[in-house]
CHARMM-style PDB file with segment names, atoms N, HN, CA, C and O in Angstrom:
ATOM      1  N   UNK     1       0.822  -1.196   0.000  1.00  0.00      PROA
ATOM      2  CA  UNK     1       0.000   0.000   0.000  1.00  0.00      PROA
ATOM      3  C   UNK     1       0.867   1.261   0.000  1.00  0.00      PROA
ATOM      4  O   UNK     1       0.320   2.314  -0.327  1.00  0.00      PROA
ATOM      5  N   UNK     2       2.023   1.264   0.297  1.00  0.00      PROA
ATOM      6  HN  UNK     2       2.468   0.408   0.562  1.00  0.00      PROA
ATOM      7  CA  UNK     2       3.147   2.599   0.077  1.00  0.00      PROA
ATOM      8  C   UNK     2       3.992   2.484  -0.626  1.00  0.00      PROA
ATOM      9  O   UNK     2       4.541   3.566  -0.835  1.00  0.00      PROA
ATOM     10  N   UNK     3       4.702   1.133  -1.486  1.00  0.00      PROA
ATOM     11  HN  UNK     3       4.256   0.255  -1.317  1.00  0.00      PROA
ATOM     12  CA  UNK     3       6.010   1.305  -2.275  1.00  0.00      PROA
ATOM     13  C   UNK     3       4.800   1.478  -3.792  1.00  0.00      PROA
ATOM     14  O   UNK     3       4.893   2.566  -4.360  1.00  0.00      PROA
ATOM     15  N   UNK     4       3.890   0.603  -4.309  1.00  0.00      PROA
ATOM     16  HN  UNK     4       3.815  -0.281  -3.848  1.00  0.00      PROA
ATOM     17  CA  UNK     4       3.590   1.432  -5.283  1.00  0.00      PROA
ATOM     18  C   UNK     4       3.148   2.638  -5.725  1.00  0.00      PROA
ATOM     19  O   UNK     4       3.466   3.102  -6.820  1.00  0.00      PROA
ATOM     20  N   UNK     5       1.954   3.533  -4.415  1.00  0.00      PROA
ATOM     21  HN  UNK     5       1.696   3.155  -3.526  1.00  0.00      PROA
ATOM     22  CA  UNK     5       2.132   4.505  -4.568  1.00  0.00      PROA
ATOM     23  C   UNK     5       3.534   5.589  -4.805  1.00  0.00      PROA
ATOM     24  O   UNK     5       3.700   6.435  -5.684  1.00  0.00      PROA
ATOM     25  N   UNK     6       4.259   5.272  -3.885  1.00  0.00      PROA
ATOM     26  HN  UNK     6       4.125   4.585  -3.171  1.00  0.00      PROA
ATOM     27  CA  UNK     6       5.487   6.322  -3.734  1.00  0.00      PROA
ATOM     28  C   UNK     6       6.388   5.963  -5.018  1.00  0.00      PROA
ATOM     29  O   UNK     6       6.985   6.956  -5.437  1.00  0.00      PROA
ATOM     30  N   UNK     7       6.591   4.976  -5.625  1.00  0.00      PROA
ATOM     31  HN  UNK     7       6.106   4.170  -5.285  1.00  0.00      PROA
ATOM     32  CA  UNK     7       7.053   4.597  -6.682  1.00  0.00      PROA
ATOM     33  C   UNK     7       6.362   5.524  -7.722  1.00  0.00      PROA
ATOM     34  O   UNK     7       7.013   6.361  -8.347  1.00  0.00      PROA
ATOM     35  N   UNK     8       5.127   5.366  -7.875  1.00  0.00      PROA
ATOM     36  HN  UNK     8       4.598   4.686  -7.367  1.00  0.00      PROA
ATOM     37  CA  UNK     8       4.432   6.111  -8.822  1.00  0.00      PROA
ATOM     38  C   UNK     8       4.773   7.872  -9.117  1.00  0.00      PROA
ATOM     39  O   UNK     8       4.853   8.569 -10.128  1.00  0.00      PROA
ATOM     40  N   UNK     9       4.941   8.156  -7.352  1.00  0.00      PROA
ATOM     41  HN  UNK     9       4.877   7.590  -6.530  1.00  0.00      PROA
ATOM     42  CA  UNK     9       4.821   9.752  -7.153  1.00  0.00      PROA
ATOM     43  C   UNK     9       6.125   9.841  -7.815  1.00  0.00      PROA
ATOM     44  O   UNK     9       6.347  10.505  -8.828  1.00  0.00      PROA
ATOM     45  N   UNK    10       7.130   8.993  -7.052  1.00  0.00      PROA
ATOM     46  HN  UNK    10       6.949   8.454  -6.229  1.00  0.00      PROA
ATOM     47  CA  UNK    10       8.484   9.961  -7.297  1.00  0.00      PROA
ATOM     48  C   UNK    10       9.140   9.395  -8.177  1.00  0.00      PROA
ATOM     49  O   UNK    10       9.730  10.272  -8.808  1.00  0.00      PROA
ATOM     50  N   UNK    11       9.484   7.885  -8.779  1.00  0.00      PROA
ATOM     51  HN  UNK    11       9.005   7.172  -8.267  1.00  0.00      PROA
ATOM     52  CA  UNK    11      10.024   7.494 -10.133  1.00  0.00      PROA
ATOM     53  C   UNK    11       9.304   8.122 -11.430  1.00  0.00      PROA
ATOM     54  O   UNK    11       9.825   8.896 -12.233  1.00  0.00      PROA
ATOM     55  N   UNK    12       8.049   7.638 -11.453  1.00  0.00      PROA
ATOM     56  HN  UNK    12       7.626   7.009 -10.800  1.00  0.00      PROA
ATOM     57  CA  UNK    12       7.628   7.535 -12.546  1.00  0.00      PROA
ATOM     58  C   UNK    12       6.693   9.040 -13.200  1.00  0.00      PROA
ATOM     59  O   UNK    12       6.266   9.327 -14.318  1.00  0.00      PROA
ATOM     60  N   UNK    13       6.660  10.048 -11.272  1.00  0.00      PROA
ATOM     61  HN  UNK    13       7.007   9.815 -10.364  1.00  0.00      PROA
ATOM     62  CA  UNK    13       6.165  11.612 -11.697  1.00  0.00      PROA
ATOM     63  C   UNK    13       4.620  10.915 -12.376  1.00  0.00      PROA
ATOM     64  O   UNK    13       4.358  10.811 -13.574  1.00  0.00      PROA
ATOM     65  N   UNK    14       3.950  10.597 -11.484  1.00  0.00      PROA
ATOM     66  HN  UNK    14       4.163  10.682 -10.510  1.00  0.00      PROA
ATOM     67  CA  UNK    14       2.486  10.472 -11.815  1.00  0.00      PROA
ATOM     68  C   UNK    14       1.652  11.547 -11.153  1.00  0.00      PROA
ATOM     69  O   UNK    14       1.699  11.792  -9.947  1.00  0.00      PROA
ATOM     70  N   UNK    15       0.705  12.316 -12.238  1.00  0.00      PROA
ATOM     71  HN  UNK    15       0.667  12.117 -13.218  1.00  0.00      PROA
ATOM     72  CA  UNK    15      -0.320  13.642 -11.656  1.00  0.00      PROA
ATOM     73  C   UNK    15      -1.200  13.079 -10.984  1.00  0.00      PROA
ATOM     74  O   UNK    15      -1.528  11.892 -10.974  1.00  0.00      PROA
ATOM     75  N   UNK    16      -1.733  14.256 -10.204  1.00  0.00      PROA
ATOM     76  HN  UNK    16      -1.467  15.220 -10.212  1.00  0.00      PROA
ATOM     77  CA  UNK    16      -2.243  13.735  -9.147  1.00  0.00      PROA
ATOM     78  C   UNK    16      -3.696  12.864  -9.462  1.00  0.00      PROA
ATOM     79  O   UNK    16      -4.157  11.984  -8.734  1.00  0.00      PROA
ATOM     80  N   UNK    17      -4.327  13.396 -10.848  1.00  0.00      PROA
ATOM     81  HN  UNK    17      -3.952  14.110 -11.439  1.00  0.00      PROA
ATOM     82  CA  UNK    17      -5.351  11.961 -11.565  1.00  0.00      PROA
ATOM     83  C   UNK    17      -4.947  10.481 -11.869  1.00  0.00      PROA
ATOM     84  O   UNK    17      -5.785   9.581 -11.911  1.00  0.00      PROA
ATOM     85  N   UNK    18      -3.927  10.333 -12.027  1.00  0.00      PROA
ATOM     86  HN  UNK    18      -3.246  11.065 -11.992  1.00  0.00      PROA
ATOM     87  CA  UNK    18      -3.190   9.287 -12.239  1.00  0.00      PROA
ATOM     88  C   UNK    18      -2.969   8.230 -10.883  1.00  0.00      PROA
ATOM     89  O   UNK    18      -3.143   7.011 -10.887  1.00  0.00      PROA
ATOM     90  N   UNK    19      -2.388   9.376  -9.349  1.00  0.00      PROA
ATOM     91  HN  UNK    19      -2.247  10.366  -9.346  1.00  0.00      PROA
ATOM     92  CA  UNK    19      -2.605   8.889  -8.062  1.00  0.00      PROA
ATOM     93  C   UNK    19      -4.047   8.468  -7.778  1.00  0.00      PROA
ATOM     94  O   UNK    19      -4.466   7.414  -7.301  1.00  0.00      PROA
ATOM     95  N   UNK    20      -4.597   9.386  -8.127  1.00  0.00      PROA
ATOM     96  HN  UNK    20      -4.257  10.242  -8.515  1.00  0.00      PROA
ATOM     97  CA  UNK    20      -6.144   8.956  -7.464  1.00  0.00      PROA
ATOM     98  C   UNK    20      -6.804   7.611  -8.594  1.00  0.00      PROA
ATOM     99  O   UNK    20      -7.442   6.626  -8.223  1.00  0.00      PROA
ATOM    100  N   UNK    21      -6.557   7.834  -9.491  1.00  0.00      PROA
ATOM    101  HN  UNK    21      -6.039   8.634  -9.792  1.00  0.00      PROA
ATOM    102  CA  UNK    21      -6.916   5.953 -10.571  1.00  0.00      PROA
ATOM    103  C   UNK    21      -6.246   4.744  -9.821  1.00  0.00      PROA
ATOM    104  O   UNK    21      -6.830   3.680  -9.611  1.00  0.00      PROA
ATOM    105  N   UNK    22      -4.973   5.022  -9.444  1.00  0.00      PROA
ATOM    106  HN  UNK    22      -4.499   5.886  -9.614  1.00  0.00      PROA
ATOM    107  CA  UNK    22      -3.864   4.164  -9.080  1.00  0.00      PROA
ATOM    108  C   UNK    22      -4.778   3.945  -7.824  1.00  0.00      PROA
ATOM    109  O   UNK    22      -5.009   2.770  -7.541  1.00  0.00      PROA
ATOM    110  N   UNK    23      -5.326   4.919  -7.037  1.00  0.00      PROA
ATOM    111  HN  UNK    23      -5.138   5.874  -7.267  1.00  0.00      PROA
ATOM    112  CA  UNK    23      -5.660   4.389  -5.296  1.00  0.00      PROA
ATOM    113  C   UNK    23      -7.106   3.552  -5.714  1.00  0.00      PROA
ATOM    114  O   UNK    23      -7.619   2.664  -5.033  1.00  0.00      PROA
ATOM    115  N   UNK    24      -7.496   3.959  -6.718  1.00  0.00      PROA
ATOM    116  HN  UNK    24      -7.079   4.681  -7.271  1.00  0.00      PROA
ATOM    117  CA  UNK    24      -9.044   3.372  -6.545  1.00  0.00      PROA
ATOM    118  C   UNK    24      -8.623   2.287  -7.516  1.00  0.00      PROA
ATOM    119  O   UNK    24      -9.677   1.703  -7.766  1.00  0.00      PROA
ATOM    120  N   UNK    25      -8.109   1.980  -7.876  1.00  0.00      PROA
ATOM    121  HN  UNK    25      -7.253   2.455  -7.673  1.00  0.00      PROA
ATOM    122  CA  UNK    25      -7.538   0.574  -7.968  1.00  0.00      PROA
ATOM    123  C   UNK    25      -7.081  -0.170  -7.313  1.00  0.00      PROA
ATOM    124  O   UNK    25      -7.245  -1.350  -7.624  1.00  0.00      PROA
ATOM    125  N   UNK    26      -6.208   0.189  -5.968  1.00  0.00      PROA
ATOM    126  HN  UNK    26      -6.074   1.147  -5.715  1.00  0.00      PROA
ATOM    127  CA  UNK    26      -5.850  -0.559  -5.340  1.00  0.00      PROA
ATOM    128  C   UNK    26      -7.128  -0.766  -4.684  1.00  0.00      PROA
ATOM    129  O   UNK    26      -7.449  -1.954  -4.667  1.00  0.00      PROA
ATOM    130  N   UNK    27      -7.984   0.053  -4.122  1.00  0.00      PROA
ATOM    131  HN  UNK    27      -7.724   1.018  -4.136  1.00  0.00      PROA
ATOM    132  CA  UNK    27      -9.344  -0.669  -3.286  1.00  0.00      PROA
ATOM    133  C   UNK    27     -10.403  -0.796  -4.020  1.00  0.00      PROA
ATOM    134  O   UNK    27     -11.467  -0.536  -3.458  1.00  0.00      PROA
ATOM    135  N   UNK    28     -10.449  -1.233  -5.500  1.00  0.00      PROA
ATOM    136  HN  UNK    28      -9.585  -1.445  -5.957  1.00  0.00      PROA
ATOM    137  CA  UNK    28     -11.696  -1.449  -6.070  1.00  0.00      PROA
ATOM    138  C   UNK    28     -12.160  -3.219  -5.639  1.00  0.00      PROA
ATOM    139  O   UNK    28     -13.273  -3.667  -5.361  1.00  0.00      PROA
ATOM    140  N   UNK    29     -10.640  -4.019  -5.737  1.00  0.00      PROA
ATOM    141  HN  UNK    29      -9.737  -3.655  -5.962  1.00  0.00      PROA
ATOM    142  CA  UNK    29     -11.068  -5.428  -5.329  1.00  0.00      PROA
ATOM    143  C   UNK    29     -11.665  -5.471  -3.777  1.00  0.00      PROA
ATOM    144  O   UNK    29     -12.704  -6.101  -3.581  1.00  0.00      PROA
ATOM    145  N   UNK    30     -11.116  -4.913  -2.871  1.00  0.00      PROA
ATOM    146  HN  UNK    30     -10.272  -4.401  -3.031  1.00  0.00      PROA
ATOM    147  CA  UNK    30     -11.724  -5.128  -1.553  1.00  0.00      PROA
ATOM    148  C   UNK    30     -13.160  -4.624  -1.742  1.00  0.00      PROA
ATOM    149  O   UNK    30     -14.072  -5.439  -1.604  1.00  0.00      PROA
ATOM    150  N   UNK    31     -13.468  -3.203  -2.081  1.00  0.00      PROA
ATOM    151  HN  UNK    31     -12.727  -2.541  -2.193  1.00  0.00      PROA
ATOM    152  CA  UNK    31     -14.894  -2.839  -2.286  1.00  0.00      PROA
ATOM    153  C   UNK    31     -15.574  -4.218  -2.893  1.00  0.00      PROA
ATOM    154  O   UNK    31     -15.959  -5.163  -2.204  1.00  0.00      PROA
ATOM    155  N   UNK    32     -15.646  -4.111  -4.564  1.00  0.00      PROA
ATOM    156  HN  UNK    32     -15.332  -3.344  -5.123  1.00  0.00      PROA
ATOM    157  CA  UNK    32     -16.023  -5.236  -4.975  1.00  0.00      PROA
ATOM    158  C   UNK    32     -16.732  -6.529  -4.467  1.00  0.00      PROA
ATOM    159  O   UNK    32     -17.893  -6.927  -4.364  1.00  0.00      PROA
ATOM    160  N   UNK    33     -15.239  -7.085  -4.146  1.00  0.00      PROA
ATOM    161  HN  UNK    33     -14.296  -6.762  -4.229  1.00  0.00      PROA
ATOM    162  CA  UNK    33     -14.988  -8.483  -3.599  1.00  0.00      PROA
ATOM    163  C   UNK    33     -15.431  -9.129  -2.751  1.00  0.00      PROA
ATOM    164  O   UNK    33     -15.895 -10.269  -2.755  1.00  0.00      PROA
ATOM    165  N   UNK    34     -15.201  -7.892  -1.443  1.00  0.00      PROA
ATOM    166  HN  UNK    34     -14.824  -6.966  -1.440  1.00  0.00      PROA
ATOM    167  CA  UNK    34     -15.303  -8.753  -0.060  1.00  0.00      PROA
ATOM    168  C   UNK    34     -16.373  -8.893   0.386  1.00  0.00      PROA
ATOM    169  O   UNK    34     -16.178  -9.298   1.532  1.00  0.00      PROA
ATOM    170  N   UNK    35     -17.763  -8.791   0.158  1.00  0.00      PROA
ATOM    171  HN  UNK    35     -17.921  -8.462  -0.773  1.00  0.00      PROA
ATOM    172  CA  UNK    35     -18.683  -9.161   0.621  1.00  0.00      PROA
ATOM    173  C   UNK    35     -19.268 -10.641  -0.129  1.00  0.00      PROA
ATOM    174  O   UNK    35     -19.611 -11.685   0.425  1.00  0.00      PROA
ATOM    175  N   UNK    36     -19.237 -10.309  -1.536  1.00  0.00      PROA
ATOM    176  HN  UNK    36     -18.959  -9.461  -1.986  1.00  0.00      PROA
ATOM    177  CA  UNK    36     -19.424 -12.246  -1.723  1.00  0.00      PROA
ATOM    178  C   UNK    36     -18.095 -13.164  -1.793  1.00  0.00      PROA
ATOM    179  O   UNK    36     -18.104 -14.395  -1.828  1.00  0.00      PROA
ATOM    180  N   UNK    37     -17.520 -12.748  -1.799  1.00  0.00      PROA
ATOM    181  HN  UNK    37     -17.513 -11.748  -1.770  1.00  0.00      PROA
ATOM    182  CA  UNK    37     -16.152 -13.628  -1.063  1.00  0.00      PROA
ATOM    183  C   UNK    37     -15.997 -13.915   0.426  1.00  0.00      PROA
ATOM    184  O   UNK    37     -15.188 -14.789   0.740  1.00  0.00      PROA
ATOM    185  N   UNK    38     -16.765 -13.200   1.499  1.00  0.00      PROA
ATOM    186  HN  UNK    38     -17.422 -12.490   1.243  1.00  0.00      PROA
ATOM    187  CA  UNK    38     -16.711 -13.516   2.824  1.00  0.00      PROA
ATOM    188  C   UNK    38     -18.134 -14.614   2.809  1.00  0.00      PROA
ATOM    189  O   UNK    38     -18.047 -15.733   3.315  1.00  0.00      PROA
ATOM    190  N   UNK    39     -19.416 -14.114   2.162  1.00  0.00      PROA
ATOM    191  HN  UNK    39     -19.486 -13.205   1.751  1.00  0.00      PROA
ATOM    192  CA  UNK    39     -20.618 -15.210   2.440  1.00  0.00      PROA
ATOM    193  C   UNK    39     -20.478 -16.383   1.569  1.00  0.00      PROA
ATOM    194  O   UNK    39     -21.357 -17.215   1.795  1.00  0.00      PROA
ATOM    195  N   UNK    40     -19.549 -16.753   0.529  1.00  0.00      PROA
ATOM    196  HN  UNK    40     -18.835 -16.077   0.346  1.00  0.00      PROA
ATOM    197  CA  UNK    40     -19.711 -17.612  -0.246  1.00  0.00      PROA
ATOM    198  C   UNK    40     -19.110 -19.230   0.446  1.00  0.00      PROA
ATOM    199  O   UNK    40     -19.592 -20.355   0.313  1.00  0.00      PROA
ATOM    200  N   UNK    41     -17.821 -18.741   1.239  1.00  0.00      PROA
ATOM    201  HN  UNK    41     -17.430 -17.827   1.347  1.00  0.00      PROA
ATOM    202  CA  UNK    41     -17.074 -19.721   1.887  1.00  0.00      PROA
ATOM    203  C   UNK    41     -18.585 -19.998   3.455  1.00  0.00      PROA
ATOM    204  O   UNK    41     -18.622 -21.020   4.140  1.00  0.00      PROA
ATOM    205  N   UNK    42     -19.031 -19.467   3.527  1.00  0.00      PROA
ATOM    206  HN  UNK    42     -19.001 -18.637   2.971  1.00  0.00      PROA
ATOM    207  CA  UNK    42     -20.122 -19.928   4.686  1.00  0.00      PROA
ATOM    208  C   UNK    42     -21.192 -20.207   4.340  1.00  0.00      PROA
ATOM    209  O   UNK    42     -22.057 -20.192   5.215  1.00  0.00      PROA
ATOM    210  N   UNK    43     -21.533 -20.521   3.154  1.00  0.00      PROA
ATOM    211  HN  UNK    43     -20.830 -20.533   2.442  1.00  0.00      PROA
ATOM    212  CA  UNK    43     -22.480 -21.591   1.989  1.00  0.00      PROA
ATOM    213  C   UNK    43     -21.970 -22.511   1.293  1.00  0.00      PROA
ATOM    214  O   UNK    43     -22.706 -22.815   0.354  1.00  0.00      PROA
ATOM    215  N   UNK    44     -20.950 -23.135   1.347  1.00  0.00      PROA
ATOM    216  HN  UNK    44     -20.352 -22.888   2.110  1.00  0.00      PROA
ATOM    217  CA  UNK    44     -20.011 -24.302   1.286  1.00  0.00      PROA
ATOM    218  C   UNK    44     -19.203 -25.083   2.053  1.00  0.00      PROA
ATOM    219  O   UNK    44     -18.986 -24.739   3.215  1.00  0.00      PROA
ATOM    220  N   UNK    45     -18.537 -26.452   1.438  1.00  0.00      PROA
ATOM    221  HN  UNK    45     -18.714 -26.732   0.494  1.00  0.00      PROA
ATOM    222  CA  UNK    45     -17.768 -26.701   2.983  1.00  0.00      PROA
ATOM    223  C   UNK    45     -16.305 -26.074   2.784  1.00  0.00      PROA
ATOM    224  O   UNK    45     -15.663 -26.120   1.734  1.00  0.00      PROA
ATOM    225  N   UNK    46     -15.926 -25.524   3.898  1.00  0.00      PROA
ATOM    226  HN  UNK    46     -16.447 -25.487   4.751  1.00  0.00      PROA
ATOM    227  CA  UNK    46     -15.054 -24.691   4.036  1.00  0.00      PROA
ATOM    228  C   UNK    46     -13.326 -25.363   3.411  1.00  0.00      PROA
ATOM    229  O   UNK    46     -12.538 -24.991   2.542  1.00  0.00      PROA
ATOM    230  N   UNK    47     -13.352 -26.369   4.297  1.00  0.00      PROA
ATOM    231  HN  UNK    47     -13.992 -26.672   5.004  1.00  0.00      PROA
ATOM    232  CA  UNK    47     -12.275 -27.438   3.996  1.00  0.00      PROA
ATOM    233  C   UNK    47     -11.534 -27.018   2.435  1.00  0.00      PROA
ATOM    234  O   UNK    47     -10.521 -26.345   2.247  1.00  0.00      PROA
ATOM    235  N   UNK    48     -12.366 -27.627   1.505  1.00  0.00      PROA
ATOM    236  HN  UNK    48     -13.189 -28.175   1.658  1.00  0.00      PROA
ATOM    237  CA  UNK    48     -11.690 -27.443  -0.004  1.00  0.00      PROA
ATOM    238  C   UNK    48     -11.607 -25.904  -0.496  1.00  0.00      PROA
ATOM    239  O   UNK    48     -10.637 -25.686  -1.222  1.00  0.00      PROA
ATOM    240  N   UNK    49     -12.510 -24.713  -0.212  1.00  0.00      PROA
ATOM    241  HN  UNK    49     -13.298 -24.890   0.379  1.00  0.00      PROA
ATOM    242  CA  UNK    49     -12.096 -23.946  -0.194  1.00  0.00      PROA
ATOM    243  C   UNK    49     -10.926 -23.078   0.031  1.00  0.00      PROA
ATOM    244  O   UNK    49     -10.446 -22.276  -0.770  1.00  0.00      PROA
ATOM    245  N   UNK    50     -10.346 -23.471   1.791  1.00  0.00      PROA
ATOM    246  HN  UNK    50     -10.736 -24.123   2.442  1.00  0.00      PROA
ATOM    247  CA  UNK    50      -9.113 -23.335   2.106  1.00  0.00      PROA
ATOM    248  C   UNK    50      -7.844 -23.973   1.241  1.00  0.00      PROA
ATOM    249  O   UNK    50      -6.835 -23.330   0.951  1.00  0.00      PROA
ATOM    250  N   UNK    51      -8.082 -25.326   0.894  1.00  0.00      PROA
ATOM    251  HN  UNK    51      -8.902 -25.848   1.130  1.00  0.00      PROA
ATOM    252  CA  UNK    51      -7.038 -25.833   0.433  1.00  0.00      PROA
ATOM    253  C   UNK    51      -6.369 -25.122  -1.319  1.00  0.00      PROA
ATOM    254  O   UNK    51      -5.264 -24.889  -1.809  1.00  0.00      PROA
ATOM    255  N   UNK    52      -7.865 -25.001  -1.765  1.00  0.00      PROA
ATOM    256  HN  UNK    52      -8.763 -25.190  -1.367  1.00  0.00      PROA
ATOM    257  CA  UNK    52      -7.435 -24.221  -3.112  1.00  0.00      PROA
ATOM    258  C   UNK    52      -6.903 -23.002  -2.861  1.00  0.00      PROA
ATOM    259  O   UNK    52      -6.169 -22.492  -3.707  1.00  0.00      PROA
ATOM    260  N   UNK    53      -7.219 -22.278  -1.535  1.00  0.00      PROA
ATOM    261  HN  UNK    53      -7.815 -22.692  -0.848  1.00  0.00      PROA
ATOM    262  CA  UNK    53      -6.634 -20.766  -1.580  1.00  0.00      PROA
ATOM    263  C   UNK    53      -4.886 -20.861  -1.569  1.00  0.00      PROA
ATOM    264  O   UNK    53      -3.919 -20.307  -2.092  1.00  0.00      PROA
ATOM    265  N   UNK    54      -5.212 -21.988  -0.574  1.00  0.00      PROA
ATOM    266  HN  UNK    54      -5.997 -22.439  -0.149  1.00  0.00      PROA
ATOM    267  CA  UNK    54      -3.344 -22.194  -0.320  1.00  0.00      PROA
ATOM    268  C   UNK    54      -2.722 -22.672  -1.595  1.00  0.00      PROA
ATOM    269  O   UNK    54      -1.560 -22.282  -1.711  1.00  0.00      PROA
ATOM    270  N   UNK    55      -3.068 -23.245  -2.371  1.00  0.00      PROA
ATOM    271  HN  UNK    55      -4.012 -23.562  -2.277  1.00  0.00      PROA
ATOM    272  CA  UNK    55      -2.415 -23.871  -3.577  1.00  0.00      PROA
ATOM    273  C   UNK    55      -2.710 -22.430  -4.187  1.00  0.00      PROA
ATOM    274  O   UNK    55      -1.820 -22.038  -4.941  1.00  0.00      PROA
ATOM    275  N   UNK    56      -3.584 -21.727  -4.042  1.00  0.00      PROA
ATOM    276  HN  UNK    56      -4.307 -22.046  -3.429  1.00  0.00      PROA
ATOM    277  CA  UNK    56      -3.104 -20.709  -5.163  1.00  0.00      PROA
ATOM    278  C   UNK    56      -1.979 -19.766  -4.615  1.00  0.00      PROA
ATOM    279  O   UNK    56      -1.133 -19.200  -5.307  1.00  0.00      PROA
ATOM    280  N   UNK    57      -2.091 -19.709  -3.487  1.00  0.00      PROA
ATOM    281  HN  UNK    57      -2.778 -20.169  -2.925  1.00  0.00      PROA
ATOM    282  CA  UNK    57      -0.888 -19.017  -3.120  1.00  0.00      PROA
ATOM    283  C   UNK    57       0.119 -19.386  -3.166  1.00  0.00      PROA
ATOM    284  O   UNK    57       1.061 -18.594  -3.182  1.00  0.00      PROA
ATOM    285  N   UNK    58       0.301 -20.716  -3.205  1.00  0.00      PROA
ATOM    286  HN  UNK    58      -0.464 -21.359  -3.192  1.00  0.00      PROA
ATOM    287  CA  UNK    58       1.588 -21.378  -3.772  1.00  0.00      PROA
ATOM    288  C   UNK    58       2.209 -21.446  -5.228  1.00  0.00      PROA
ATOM    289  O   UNK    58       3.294 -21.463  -5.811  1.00  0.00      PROA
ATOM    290  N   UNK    59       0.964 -21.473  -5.430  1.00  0.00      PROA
ATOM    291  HN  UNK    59       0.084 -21.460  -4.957  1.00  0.00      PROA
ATOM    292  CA  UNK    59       1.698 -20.942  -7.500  1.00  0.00      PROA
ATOM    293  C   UNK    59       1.840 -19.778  -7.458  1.00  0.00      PROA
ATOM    294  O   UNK    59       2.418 -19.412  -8.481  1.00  0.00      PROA
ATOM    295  N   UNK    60       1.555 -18.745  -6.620  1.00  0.00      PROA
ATOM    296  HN  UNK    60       1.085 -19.043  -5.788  1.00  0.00      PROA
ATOM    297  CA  UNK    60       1.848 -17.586  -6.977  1.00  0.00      PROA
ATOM    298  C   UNK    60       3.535 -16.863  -6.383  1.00  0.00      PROA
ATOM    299  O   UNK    60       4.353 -16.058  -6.828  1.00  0.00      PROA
ATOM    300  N   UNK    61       3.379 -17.787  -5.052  1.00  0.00      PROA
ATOM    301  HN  UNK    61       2.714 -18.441  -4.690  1.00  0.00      PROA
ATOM    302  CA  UNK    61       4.634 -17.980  -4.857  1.00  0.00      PROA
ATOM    303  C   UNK    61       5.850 -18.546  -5.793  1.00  0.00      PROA
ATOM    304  O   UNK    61       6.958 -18.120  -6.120  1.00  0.00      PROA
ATOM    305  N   UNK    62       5.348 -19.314  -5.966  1.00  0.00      PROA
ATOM    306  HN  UNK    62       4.448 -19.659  -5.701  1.00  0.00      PROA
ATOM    307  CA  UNK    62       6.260 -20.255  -7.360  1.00  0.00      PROA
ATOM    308  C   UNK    62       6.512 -19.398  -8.292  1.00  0.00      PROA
ATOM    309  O   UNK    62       7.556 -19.517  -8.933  1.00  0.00      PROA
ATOM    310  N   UNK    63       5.478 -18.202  -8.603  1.00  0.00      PROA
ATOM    311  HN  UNK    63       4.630 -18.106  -8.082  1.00  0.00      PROA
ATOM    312  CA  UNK    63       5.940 -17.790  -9.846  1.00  0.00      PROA
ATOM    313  C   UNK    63       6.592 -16.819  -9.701  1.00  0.00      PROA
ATOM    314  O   UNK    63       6.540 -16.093 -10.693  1.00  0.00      PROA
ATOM    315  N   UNK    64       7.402 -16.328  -8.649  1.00  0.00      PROA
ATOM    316  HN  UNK    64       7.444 -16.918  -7.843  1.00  0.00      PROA
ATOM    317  CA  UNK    64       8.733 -15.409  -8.492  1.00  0.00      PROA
ATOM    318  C   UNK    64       9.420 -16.066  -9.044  1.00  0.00      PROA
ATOM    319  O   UNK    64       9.616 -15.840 -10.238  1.00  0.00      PROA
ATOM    320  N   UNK    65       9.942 -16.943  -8.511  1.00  0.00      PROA
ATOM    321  HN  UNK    65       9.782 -17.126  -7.541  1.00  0.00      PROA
ATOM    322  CA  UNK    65      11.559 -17.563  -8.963  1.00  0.00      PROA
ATOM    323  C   UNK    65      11.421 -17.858 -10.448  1.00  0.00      PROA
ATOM    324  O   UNK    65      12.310 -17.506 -11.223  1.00  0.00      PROA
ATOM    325  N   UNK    66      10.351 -18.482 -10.859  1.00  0.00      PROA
ATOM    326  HN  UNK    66       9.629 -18.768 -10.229  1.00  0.00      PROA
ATOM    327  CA  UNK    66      10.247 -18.621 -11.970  1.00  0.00      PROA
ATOM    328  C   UNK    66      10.136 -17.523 -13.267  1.00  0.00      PROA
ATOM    329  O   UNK    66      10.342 -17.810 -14.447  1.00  0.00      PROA
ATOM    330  N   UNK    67       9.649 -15.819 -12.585  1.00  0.00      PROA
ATOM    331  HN  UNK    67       9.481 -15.585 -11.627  1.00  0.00      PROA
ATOM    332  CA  UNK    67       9.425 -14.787 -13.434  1.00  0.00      PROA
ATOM    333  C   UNK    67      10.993 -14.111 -13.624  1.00  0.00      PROA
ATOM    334  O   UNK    67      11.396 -13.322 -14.478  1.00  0.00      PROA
ATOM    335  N   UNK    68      11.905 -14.932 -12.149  1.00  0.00      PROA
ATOM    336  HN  UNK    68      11.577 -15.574 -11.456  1.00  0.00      PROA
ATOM    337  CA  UNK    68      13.349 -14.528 -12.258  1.00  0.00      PROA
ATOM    338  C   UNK    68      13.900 -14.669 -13.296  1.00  0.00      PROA
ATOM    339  O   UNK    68      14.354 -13.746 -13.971  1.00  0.00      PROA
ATOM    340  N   UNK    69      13.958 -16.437 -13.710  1.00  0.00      PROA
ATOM    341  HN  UNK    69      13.589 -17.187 -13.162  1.00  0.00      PROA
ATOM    342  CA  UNK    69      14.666 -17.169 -14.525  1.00  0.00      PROA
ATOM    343  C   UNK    69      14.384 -16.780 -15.842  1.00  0.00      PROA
ATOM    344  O   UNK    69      15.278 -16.531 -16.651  1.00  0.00      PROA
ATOM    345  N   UNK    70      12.671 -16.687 -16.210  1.00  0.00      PROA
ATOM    346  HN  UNK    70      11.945 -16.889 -15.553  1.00  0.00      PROA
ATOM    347  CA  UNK    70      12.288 -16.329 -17.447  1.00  0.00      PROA
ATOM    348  C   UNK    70      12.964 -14.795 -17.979  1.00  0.00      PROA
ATOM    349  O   UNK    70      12.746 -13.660 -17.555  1.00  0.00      PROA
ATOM    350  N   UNK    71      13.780 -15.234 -18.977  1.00  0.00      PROA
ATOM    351  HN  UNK    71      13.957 -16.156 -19.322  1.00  0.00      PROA
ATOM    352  CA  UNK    71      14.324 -13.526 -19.637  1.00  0.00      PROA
ATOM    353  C   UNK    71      13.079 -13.282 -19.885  1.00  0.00      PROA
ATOM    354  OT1 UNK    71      12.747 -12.205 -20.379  1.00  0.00      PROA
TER     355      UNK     71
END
């Protein structure tokens, strides 16, 4: 929530419309999201839910080292 903003301000000299797109992007998924993403897991069984979150976080993990290697 502060290295891309501040990245934006001071590398890349983004106006201040550009900051405010950039912020409401960063909280458009929580707005969005989090209300049928919090009731959906408590109308299912929870179990496999969890397990896919973790596997996705694990490929996403995975895909550092791997975005390293790839020129």
């Amino acid at each position: 929530m502060l290295a891309l903003p501040l990245t934006a301000a001071v590398l890349l000299h983004a106006t201040p419309w550009q900051m405010g797109l950039q912020t409401a992007m960063e909280l458009a998924p929580f707005v969005l999201l989090s209300l049928p993403a919090g009731v959906w897991p408590d109308r299912v069984r929870k179990l496999p839910v969890y397990v896919v979150g973790e596997g996705l976080i694990a490929l996403v993990l995975a895909s550092v080292p791997l975005a390293w290697w790839v020129p």
